[in-house]
C-alpha positions in Angstrom: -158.7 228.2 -28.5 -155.6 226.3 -28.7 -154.3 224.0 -31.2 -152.6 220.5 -30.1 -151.4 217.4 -31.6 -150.0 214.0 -30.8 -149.0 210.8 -32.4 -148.0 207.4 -30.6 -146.8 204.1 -32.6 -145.7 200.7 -31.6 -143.8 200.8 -34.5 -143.1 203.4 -37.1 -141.0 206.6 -35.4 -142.3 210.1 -37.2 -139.5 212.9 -37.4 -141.1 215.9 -35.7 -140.5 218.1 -38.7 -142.6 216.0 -41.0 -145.8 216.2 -38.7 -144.9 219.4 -37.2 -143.6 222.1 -39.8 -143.5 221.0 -43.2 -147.4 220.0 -43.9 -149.2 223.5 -45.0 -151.9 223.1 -42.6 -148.8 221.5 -39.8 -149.5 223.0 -36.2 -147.0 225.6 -36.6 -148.8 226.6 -39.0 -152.4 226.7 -36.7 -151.3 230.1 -34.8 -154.0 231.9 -37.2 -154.8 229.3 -40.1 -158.1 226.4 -39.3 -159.2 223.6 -41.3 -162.0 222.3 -39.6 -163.9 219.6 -41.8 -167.1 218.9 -40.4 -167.3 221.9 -38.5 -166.9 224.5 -40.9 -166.8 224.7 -44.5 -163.6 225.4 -46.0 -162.5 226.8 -49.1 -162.1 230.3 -50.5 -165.9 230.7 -50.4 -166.6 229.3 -47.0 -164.7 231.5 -44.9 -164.5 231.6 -40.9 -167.1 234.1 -41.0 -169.7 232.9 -43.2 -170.4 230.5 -40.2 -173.3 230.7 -37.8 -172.0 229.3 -35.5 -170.9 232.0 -32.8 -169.1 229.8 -30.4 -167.2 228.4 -33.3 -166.6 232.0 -34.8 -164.8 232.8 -31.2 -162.7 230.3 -30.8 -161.4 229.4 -34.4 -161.0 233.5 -34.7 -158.2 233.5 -31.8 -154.7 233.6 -32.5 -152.4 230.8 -30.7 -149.6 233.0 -30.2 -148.9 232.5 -26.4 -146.6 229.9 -25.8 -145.2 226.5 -27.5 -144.6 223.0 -26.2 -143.4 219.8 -27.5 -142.8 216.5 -25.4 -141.3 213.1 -27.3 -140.6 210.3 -26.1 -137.1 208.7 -25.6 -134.8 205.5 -24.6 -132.1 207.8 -24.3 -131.9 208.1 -20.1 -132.4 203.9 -19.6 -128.7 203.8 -20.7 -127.3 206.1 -18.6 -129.6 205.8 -15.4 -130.0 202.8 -13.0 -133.5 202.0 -12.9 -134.8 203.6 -15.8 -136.4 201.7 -18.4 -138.5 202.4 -21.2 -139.2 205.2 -22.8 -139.5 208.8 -20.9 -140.4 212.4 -21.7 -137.8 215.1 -23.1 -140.0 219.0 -23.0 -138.7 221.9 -25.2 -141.2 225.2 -24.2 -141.2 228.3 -25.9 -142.7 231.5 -25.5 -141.7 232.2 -29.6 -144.4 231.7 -32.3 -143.2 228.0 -33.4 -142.8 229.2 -37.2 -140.2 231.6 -36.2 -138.6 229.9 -33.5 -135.2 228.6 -34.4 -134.7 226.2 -32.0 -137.7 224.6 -32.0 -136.9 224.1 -36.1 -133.7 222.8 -35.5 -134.7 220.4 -32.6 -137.6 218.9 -35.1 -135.5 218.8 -38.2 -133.1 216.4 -36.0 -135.4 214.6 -33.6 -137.6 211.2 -34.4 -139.7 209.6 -31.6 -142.5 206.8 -31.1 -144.7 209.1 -29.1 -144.8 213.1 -29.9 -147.1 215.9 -28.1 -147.3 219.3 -29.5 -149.2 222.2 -29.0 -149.9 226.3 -29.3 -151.4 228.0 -26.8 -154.1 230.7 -26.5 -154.3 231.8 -23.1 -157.7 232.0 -21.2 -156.3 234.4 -19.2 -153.3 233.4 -17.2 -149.8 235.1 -17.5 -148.3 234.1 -20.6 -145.2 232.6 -19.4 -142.9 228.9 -20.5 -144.1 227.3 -17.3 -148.2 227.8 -18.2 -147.4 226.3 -21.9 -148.3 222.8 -22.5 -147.2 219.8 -22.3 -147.3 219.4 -18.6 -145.1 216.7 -17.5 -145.1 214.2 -14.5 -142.8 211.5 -14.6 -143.7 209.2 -17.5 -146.8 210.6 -17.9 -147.7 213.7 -20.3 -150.9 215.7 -20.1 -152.4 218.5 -22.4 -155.7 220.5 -23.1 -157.4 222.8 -25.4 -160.3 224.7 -24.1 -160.7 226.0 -20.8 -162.5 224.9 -17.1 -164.8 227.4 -16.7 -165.1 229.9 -13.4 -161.8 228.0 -13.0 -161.1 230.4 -10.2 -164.2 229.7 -7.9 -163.0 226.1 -7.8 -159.1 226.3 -7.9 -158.3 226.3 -4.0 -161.1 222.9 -3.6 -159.7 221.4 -6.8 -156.2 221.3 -5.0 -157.7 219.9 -2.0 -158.2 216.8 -4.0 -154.1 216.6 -5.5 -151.7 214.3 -3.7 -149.2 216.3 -2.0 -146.1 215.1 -5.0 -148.7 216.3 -7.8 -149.6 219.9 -6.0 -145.9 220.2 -5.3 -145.6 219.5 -9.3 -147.8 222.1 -10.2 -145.4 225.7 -11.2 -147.8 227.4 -13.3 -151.4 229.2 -12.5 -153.4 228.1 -15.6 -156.6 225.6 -15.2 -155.0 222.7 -17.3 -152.0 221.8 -15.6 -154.0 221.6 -12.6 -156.3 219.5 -14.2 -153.4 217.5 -15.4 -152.7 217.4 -11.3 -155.7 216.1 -10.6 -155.8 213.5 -13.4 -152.5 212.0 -12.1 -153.4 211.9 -8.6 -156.7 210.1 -9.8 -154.2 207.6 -11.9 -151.9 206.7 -9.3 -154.7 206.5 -6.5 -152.8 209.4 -4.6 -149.4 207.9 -4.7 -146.5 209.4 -4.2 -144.0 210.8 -7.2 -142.1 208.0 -7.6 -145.6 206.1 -8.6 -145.1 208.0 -11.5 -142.7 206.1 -13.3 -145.1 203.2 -13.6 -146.8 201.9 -16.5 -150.8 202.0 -15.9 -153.6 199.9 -18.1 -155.5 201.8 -20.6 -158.7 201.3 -18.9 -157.8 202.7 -16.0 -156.2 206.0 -17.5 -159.5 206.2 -18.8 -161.5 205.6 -16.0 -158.9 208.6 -14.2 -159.3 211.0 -16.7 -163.2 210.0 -16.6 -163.4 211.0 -12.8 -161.1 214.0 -13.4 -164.0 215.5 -15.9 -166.6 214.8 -13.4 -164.7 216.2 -10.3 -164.6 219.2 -12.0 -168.1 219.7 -12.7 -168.8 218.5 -9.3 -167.2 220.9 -7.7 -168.9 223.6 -10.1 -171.8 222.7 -9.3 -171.0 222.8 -5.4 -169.8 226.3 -6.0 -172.2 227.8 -8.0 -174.9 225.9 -8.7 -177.1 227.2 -11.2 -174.8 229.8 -12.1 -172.0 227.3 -13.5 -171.1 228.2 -17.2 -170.1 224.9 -19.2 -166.1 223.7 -19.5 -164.4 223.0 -22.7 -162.5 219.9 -21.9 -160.3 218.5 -24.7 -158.0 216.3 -22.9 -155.0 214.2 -23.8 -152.6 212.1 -22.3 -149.8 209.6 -22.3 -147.7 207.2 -20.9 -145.4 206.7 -24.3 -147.0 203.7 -24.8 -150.6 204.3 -24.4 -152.8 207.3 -25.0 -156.3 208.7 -23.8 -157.9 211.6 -25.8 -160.8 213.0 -24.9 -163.7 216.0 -26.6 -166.1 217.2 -23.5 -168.1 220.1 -23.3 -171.4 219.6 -20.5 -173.8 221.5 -22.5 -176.6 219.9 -24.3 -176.9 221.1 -27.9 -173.0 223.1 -28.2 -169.9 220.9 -29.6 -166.9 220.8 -28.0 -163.9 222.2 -29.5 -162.7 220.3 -32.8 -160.7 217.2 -32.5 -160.1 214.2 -34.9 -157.9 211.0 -35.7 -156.9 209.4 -38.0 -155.0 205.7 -38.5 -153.5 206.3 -42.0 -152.2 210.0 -42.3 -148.9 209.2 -41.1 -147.9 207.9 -44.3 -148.4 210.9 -46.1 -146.6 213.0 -43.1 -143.5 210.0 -43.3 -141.4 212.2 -46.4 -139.9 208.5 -46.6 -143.2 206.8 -48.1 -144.5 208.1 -51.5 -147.5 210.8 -51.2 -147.8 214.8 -50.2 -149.8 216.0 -47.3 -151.1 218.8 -49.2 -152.3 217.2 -51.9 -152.2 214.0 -54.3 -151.0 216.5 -57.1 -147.7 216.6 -55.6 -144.9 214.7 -55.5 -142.3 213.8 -52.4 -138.9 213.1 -54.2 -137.3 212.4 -51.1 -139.3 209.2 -50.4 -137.1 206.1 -50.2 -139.9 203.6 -50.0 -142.2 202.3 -52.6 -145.3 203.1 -53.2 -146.4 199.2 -51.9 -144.1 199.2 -48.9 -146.5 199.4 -45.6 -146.1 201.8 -42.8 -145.9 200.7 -39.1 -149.5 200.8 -37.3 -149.6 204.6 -35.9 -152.1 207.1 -34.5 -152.7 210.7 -34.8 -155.1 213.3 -32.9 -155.1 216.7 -33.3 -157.1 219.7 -33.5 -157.2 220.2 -37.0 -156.6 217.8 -39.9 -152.9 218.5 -40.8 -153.4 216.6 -44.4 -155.0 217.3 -48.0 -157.5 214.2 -47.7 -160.6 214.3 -45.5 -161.2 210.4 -45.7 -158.0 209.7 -43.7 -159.8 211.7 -40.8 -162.5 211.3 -37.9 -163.9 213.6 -35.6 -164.3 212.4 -32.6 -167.6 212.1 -31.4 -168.8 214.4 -28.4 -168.6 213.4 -25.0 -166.3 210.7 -26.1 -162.8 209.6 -24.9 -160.6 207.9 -28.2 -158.4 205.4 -26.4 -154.6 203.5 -28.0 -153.6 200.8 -26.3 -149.9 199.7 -26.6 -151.2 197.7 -29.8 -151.7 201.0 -31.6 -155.9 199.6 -31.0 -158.1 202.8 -31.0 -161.3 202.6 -29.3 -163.6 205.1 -29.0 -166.2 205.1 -25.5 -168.8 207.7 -24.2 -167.6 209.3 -21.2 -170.1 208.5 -17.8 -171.6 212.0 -16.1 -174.7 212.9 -15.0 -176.5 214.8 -17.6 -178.0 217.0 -14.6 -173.8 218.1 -14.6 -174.4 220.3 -18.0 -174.5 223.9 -18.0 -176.2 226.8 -19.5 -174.2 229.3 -21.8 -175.6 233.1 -21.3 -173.2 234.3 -23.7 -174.2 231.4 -26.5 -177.4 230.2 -25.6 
């Protein structure tokens, strides 16, 4: 599976190489490296596979090696551009592993942001190519997934039925989640046009879209194929700079989704200018500048995988649940609304 992480604040900017190369479990460091902490035991004698977990085995034993992304968030255009205000989406995509990609090191070594999306792709099978890696971008909205929309290509030609011409026209890759990011922005903007966009929408009802995108989908499974549906891996996230819907779906009864937690303190530890390590309390940071009583702006972080030492700073996200940040930096997290009769059957895991 792939591997993906964000982090939005009102108030404290993070520099992309503290939360993105520098921790030792950092997502560039995910391509073939998991920590999953209440999923699978970790440590030199609870190994990947010493679980019983099949499904879990499968994905966590892939390698992300097929493509990079990264989307911040910057004031930079409003200066330059009538009508622009606000913060707005810069992309750098990659086809490179991220630990060996110079570019992408020198971008984050030099770039700070309020709002940061990152991820590393495994592909579920479509062409491995810039244009299918993730972040998928439309106006000021960013969209990105880990895990896959099953039989994706029994339902691709009705799910674009259901995009707003702008968003189909905004679709240049083939793979399942930018055209479920599609369909999550024509849900959003109620079919609007591109320019609808650029607007700011309220949290509830970014939820409430990416809610019906999730059900759409496994609507239109079910039209399709009935009983023979296999069930989706939906780990969906999204972003307006400001604001930010994650969500950890998979419509089967007794399997997890793919891992996902958050966390409302780790950012300190991943700030080299506040005291602490993110790979352990052990070790020191001599390039902090603050002291050890100096607070840190309110900030949130979701990801895949823990990306520091300390367990206690993270939460898994419950399943079938949507965490939600308002532009207060409030996390909330809600159950997602389906019809149970929605969930699938897994031949290969049952």
């Amino acid at each position: 599976m792939c591997r993906w992480f964000a982090y939005i604040s009102p108030e404290e900017p993070c520099l992309l190489s503290d939360v993105l190369i520098d921790p030792a479990n950092a997502i560039s460091k995910q391509c073939s490296e998991h920590y999953l902490p209440q999923l699978l035991p970790h440590g030199e004698e609870h190994e990947l596979d010493d679980s019983k977990d099949a499904l879990l085995k499968m994905r966590n034993s892939l390698l992300n090696m097929d493509g990079l992304g990264v989307a911040w968030y910057t004031n930079a255009a409003e200066s330059y551009i009538k009508n622009v205000g606000g913060r707005r989406p810069a992309l750098y995509k990659s086809q490179s592993p991220p630990i060996s990609d110079f570019n992408f090191r020198n971008l984050c070594s030099n770039t700070e942001t309020h709002c940061l999306f990152a991820h590393i792709r495994a592909t579920s099978g479509s062409v491995v190519t810039q244009v299918n890696s993730h972040p998928f971008v439309f106006g000021r909205h960013v969209f990105m997934h880990n895990g896959a929309i099953s039989n994706f290509s029994n339902i691709r030609r009705d799910m674009t039925d259901l995009f707003s011409y702008d968003a189909y026209c905004n679709v240049l890759g083939s793979t399942d989640s930018e055209h479920a990011a599609a369909l999550y922005i024509t849900n959003l903007t109620d079919h609007g046009t591109k320019d609808t966009w650029e607007k700011e929408y309220p949290i509830n009802e970014m939820l409430n879209a990416m809610n019906k995108t999730v059900v759409q989908i496994m609507e239109l499974q079910q039209k399709q194929l009935g009983d023979k549906k296999t069930p989706n891996s939906l780990n969906f996230c999204t972003t307006d700079g400001k604001k930010m819907v994650a969500i950890r779906f998979r419509n089967h009864s007794t399997q997890q989704p793919p891992s996902l937690y958050w966390s409302e303190f780790a950012g300190r530890t991943l700030n080299q200018k506040f005291p602490g390590n993110p790979d352990g309390a052990d070790q020191t940071n001599e390039s902090a500048t603050k002291s050890g009583d100096e607070r840190i702006g309110k900030h949130t972080i979701v990801a895949s995988e823990p990306t520091t030492y300390d367990d206690a700073e993270w939460h898994l996200i419950s399943k079938n649940c949507a965490l939600t940040v308002d532009e207060k930096g409030t996390e909330t997290e809600v159950p997602l609304k389906y019809d149970t009769g929605l969930d699938a059957v897994d031949p290969n895991y049952p």
